[in-house]
N, C-alpha and C positions, 0 to 999 in steps of 0.2 A: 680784747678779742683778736685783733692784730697780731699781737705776741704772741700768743697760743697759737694763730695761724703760723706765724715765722718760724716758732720754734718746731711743729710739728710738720714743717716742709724741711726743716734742719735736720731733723731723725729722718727722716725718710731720705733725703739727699747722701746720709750718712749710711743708711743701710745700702741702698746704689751702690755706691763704694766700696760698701764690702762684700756686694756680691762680684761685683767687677773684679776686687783683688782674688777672692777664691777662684774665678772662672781663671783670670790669669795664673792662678797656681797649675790650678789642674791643667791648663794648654801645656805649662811651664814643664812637669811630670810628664805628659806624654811627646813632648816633642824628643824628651832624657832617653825618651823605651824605645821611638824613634829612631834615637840616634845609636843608641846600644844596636838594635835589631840591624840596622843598616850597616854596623860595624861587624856583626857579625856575616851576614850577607857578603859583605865586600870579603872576608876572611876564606868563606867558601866560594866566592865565584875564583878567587885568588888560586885556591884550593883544586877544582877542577880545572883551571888554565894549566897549570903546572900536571897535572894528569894527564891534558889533551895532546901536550907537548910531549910526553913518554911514550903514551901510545902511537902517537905521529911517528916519533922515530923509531921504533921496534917497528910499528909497521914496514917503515922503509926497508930496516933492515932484512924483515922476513920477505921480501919482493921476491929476493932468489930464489928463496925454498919454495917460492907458488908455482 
């Protein structure tokens, strides 16, 4: 009876396990989408910086003609 105890706290300890490694896959996968998204994010903020700075100076420029 012991054994049968031990062994079916061993399955179950073992299934733990393997939900713990799926949940760690799947954090593992969204932290990736994360990290892509943030890379593209960074890509466009980059994107309008470089914009803000064109318009800054054409604006300057046009000052005379206002």
């Amino acid at each position: 009876m012991r054994i049968e105890f031990l062994e079916a706290s061993e399955e179950w300890q073992k299934e733990q396990i393997r939900e713990v490694a799926d949940y760690l896959q799947t954090l593992a996968v969204q932290a990736d989408i994360l990290s892509v998204k943030y890379e593209l994010e960074l890509d466009r903020g980059q994107e309008l910086a470089s914009l803000l700075r064109k318009i800054k100076a054409l604006s300057v420029r046009a000052k005379p003609y206002m």
